[in-house]
C-alpha positions as CSV (number, residue, x, y, z in Angstrom):
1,X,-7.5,-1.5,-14.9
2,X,-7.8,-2.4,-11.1
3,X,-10.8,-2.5,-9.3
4,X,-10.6,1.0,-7.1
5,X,-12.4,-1.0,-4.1
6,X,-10.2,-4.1,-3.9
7,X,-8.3,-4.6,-0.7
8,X,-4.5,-6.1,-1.1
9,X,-2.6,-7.9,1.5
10,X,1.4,-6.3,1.8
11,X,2.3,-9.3,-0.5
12,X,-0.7,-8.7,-3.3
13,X,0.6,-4.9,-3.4
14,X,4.1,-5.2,-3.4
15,X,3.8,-7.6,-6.8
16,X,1.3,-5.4,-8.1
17,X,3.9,-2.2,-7.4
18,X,6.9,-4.8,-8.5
19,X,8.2,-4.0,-5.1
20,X,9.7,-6.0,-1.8
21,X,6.8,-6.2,0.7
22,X,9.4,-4.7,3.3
23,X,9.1,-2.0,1.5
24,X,5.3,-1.3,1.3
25,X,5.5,-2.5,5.3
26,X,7.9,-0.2,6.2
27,X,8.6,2.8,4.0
28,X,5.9,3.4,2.0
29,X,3.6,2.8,5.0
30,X,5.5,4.8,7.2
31,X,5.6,7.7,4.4
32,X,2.3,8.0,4.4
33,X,0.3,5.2,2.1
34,X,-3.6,5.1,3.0
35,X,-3.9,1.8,4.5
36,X,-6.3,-0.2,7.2
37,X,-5.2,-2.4,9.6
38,X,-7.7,-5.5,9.8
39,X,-7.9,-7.2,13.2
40,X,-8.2,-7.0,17.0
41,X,-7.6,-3.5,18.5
42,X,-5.7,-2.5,15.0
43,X,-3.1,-4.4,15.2
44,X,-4.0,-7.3,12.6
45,X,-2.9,-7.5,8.9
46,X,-2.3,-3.9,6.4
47,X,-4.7,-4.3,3.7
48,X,-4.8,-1.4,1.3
49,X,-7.3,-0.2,-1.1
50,X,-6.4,0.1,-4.6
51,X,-8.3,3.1,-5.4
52,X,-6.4,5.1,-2.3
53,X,-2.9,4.0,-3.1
54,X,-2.7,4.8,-7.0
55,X,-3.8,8.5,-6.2
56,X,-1.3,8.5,-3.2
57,X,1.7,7.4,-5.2
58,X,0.7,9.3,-8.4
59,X,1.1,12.6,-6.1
60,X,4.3,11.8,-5.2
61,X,5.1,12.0,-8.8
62,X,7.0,8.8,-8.3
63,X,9.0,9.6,-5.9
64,X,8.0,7.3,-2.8
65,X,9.1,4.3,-4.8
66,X,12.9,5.0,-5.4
67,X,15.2,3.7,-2.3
């Protein structure tokens, strides 16, 4: 099981979710997917909490992760 407060970079998650990280950087973000951007004035890197995305995608009952 994955550590609930570990922060993954777009690539980390996008293995994790067996994904392309175009997709967690621009549909699942843009769906909705709890996320922090991490630099100057908000515009650095997405990182994402484990613990925030798993209960984000489990109540889509799967359905953010089909094209």
């Amino acid at each position: 099981m994955e550590n609930k407060d570990r922060m993954l970079s777009v690539e980390e998650l996008a293995e994790f979710l067996n994904v392309k990280p175009w997709t967690v950087r621009y549909k699942l973000v843009k769906d909705g997917m709890p996320h922090y951007r991490i630099g100057r004035n908000g515009q650095g890197h997405f990182r994402f909490l484990i613990g925030e995305v798993l209960p984000w995608l489990r109540s889509s009952d799967g359905t953010k992760l089909q094209a």
